[in-house]
N, C-alpha and C positions, 0 to 999 in steps of 0.2 A: 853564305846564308846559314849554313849547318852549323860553323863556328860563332854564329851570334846567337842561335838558341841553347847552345850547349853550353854556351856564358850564362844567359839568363836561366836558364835552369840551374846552374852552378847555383848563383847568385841566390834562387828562390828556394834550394835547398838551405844554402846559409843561413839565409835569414829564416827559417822555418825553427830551424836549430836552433839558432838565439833566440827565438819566441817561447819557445819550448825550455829552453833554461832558464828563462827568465821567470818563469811560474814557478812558486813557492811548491816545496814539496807537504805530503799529508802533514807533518808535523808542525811546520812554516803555518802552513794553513789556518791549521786550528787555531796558534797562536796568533796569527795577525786578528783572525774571527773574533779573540776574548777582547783583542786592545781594540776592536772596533767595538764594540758593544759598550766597554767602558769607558771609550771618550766619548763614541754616541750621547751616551747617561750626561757626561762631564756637561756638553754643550747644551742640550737639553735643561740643564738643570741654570745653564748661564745666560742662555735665550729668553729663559722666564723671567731670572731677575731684571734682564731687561725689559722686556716686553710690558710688563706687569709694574714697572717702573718705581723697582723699589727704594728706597730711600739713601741705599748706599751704591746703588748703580744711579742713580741723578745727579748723588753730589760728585761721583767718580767722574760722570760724563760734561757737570758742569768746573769740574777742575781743569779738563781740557780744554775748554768755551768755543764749545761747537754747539750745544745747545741738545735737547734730546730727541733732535731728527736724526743723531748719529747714533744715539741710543738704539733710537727704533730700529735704523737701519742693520746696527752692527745684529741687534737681538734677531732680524729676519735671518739676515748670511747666517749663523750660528744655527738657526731651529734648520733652515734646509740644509746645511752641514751635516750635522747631525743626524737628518732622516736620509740623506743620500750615503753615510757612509753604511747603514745596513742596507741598502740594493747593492747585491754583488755587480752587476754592470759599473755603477756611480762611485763605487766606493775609491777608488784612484782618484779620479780627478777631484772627489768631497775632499779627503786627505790633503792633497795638493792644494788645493782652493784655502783649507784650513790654516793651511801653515803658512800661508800668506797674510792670511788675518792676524794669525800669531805673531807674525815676523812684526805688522803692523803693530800689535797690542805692545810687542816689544818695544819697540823703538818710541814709544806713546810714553812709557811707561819710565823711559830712561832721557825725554827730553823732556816733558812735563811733570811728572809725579816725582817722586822718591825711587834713586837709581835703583833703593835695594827691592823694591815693586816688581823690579823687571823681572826679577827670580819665576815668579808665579805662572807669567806665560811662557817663558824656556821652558820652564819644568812641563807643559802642553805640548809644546814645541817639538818636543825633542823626541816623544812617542810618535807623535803625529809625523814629522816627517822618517821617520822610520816605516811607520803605515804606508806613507806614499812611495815610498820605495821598495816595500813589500809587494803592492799594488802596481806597482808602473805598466807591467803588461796589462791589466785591465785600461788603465789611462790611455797607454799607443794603441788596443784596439778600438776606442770610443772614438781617437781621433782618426783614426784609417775611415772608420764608419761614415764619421762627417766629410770626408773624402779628401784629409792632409795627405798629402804624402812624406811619411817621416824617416 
C-alpha cells in the first residue's frame, strides 16, 4: 500500500511540474496579452462585417452558396471568439476554437475562392495558434474543471 501512494505522489508531483512549466513566464505573458487584444480587435471588427451583412461579406458568403445562415452563424463564433479571448479563464480554448474556424476559412478559401485568398486566414492562423499554445494550460485547466481527465 505505501508503494502505491508514494507512486501517486510521484506522479502528482510530475504533473504539478509540467503544469507549472507549462505557464508562460512575465515576459511570455505580456506578450501573448498584446496578441490577444489584437486579434480580439481583428475578430471584432470581422463579426461586424458579418453581422451587419455588408456587401462584401454577402457576396464572400454567397460565393460559397451556403447562403447567409452561415454568414450569421460564422459572425456569432467570431464576436464570442473574440470576447472569450480577453477572459483569462476562456482565452485557450477561444484561441483553440479560433483556429479551427481559421483552418476552416482556410480550406474554404482554397476549394472555393482564389487559392491566393487563402493567404489572409493563415496570416490569422498562425498568431492564433501560437496563442493557443501559449494558453494550453488555461485550456487543460478549463477541461479538468468540466471533470476530463487529461
Amino acid at each position: 500500500m505505501a508503494t502505491a501512494r508514494t507512486a501517486h505522489t510521484a506522479r502528482t508531483a510530475r504533473t504539478a511540474r509540467t503544469a507549472k512549466t507549462n505557464v508562460p513566464g512575465r515576459a511570455a505573458n505580456a506578450a501573448l496579452w498584446v496578441l490577444q487584444v489584437l486579434l480580439a480587435g481583428a475578430f471584432l471588427m470581422a463579426a461586424y462585417t458579418k453581422l451587419a451583412a455588408t456587401p462584401q461579406a454577402v457576396a464572400g458568403f454567397e460565393q460559397i452558396g451556403l447562403g447567409p445562415w452561415l454568414m450569421y452563424a460564422v459572425g456569432v463564433v467570431e464576436l464570442v471568439g473574440a470576447v472569450a479571448l480577453l477572459v483569462p479563464a476562456l482565452s485557450g480554448p477561444a484561441a483553440l476554437g479560433l483556429s479551427a474556424l481559421l483552418v476552416g476559412a482556410t480550406a474554404t478559401q482554397l476549394l472555393v475562392a482564389e487559392p491566393a485568398t487563402a493567404l489572409f486566414p493563415v496570416a490569422y492562423l498562425v498568431p492564433m495558434a501560437l496563442l493557443a499554445w501559449g494558453r494550453r494550460a488555461r485550456t487543460v485547466r478549463l477541461v479538468r474543471l468540466a471533470g476530463v481527465r487529461v
